[in-house]
C-alpha positions as MATLAB code, in Angstrom:
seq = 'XXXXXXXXXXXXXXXXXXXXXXXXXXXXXXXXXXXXXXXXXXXXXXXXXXXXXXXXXXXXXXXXXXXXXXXXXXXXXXXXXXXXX';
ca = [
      80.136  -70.831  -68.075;
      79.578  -67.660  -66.476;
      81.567  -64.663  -66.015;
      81.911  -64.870  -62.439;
      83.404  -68.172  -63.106;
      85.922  -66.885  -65.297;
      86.478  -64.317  -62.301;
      86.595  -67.035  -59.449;
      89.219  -68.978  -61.595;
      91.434  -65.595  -62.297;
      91.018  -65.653  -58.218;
      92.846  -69.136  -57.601;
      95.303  -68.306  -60.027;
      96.516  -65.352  -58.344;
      96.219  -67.003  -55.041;
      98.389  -69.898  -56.193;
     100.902  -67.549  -57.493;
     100.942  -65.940  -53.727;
     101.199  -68.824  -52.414;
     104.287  -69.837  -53.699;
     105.653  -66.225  -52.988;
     104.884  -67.292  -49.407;
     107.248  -70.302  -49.588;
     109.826  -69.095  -51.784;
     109.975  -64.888  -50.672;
     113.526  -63.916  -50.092;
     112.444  -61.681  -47.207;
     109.463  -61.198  -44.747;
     107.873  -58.211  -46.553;
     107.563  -60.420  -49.534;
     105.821  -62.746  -47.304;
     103.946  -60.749  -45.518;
     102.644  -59.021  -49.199;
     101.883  -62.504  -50.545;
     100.257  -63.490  -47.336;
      97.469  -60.176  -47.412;
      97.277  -61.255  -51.669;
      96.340  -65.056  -50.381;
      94.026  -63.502  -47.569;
      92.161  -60.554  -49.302;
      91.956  -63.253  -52.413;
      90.025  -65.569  -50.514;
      87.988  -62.676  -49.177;
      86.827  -61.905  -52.734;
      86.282  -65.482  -53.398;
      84.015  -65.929  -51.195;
      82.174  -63.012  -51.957;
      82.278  -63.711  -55.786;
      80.733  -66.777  -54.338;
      78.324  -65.142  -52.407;
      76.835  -63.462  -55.154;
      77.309  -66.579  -57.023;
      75.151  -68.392  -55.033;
      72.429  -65.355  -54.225;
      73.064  -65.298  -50.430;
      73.419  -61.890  -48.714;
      74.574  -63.592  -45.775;
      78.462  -63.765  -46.614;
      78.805  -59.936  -46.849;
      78.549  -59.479  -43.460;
      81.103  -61.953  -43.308;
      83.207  -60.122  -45.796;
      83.090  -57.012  -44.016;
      84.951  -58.241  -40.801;
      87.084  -60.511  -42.697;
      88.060  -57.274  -44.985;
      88.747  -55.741  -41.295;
      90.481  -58.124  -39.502;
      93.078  -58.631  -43.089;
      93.509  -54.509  -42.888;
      94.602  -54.381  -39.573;
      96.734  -57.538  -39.792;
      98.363  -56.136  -43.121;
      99.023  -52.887  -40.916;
     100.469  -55.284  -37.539;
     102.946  -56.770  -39.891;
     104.079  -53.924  -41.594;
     104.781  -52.143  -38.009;
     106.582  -55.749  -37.241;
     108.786  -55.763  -40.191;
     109.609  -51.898  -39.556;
     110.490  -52.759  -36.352;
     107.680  -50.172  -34.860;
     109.477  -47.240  -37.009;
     106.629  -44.671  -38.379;
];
């Protein structure tokens, strides 16, 4: 066993945690926080995998996925404010 597969497991585990933030968060900024956790978690998963597996093709990948999670973490915090600066 590797160290990147002690890192990949540490990875689930925090994404299982979020994931039952999701379904049991009192409000929708608890949500929404455990919903970027469970996104940006899988986005290092896959590229702990990447580099797992010696590919360089996932880090393009990881690059727009890293992206698109910013500016959806940033959408939903302007929706929960109600559009508020």
């Amino acid at each position: 066993m590797q160290l990147i597969d002690i890192g990949l497991a540490a990875i689930v585990l925090a994404m299982a945690i979020a994931a039952y933030r999701i379904l049991t968060g009192p409000s929708a900024a608890d949500r929404g926080a455990a919903s970027d956790i469970v996104f940006f978690g899988f986005v290092g998963l896959v590229a702990m995998l990447g580099f797992r597996l010696d590919t360089e093709l996932v880090v393009d990948i990881v690059l727009v996925c890293a992206l698109t999670g910013f500016l959806a973490a940033l959408s939903l915090a302007r929706l929960i404010t109600g559009g508020k600066r």
